[in-house]
N, C-alpha and C positions, 0 to 999 in steps of 0.2 A: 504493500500500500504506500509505501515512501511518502512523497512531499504530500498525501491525500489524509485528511479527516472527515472522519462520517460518522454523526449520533446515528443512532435506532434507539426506538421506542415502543415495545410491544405490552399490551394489555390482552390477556386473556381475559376475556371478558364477556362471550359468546356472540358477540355481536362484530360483522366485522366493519373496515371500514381504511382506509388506506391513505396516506398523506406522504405525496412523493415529490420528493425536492432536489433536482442533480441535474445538472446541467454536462452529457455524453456530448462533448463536440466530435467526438468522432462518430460518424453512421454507420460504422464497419471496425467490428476488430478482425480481420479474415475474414471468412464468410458469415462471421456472426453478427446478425445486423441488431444494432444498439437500442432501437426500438422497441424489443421486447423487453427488456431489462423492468421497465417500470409494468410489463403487461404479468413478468413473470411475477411479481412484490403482489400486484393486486388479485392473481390468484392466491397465491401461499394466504394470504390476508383472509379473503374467501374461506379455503378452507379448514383453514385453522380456527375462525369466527374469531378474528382476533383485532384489536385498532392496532395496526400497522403502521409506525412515522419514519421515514427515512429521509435523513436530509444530509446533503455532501456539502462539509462549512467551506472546504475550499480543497483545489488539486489542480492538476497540470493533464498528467493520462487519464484517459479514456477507461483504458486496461486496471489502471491503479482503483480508480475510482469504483467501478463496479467490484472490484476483488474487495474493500474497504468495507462496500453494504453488506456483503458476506461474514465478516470479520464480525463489523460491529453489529449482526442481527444476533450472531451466536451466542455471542455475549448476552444482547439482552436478555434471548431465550432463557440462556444461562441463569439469567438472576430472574428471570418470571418464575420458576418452577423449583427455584430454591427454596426450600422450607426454612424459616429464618427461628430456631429454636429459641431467640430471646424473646419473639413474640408467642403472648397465650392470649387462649380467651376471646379470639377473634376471629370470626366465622371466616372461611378463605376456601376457595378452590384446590389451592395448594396443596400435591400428593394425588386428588383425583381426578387427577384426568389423565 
């Protein structure tokens, strides 16, 4: 991901809902055309039923840039589905799903 940063922000929430923010000035990485990039975020979003944010604060590649949404959605994932054992006594989804 180099000179690129990129939040995600994912709510399991059952509801879904997608907010996509990146500016692919390349139309082609090979014959990958950069168009789907935001088609692929609003299905995963779909069907996960999840609010989906993705937004790229700034970069240079193309290439960097979409690897960065990858990165930083893992992450998110990562911490939506963490059980945070300091919290009690708080009704959560957390564990089941």
């Amino acid at each position: 991901m180099d000179e690129t940063l990129t939040r995600a922000v994912v709510d399991l929430s059952g509801r879904s809902y997608l907010v996509f923010q990146a500016d692919l000035t390349a139309q082609r990485l090979g014959t990958f055309e950069t168009e789907v990039v935001e088609d692929f975020w609003q299905g995963f979003s779909d069907q996960l039923r999840a609010n989906v944010h993705i937004e790229v604060l700034y970069g240079r590649n193309t290439h960097h840039k979409i690897e960065s949404m990858f990165k930083a959605m893992g992450r998110a994932m990562r911490q939506a589905v963490t059980i945070n054992p300091e919290i009690k006594g708080v009704n959560s989804t957390k564990g089941t799903i």
